[in-house]
N, C-alpha and C positions, 0 to 999 in steps of 0.2 A: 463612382467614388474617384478622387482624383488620388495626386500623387501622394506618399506616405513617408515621410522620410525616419530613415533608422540609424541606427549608431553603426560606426565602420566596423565594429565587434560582430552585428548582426549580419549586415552585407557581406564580411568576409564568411558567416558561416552558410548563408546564400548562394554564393559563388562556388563554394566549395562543392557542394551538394548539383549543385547544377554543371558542374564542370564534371563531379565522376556519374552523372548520366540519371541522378536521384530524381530530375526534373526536366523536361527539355527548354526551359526560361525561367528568367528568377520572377515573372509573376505568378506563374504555375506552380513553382514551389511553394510561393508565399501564400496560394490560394491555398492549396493542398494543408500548409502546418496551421493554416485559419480554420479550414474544417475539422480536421484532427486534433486541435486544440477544444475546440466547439462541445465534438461528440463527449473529449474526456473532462472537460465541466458540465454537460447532461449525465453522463455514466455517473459522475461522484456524486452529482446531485440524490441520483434514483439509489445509488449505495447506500448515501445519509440518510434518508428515507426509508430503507429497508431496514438500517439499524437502529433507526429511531421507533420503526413499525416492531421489530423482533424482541425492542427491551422492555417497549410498553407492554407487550404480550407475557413477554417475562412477570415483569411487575403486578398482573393481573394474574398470573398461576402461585404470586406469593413466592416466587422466585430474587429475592432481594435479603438486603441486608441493612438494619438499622442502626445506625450509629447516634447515639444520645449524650455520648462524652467522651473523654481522652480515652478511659478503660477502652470502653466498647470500639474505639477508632485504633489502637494499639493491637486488640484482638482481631481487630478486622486481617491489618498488616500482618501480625504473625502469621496468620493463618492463607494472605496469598502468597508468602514468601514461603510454605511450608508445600502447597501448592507448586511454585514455580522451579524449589528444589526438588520433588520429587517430577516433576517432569522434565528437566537438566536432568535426571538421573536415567531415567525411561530412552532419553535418546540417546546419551551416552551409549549406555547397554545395548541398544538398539543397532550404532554406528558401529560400535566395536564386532558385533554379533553376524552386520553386513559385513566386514572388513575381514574378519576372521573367515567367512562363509566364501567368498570371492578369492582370497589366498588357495585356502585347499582346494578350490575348482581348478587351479591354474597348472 
């Protein structure tokens, strides 16, 4: 593959990185965020895959919820918002219970 050329935004953060010792050349750096970019577009790919494998699964244990109009799509929200306030409240309690627990150790 020949040359590649990039924005002076990229190159200076190239340089950077190769200057405090992150790379010994800015091809080897560039090789290096090519692969690690690589692997973290296969890892999300095998992620969306697995969530896509875990809902279907769901969906077959009748684990789901039908929404057939505004009522039932209203219901639906009240009930994650009732949900996500009661666990806002779980960690709360939770944080407050580490915080207090970590004082009197001290």
């Amino acid at each position: 593959m020949g040359a590649v050329r990039v924005s002076d935004e990229v190159k200076g953060i190239v340089d950077r990185h190769v200057a405090a010792g992150s790379a010994s050349t800015d091809e080897a750096f560039v090789e290096q965020a090519v692969r690690l970019y690589a692997e973290y577009l296969e890892d999300n790919e095998a992620e969306l895959i697995s969530a896509a494998e875990e809902g279907l699964e769901a969906v077959r244990r009748g684990e789901y919820t039908t929404i057939g109009d505004p009522a039932d799509a209203a219901a639906f929200w009240d009930g994650v918002w009732i949900d996500a306030l009661q666990i806002s409240a779980q960690q709360r309690r939770d944080r407050s219970s580490n915080e207090n627990g970590s004082k009197s150790d001290s």
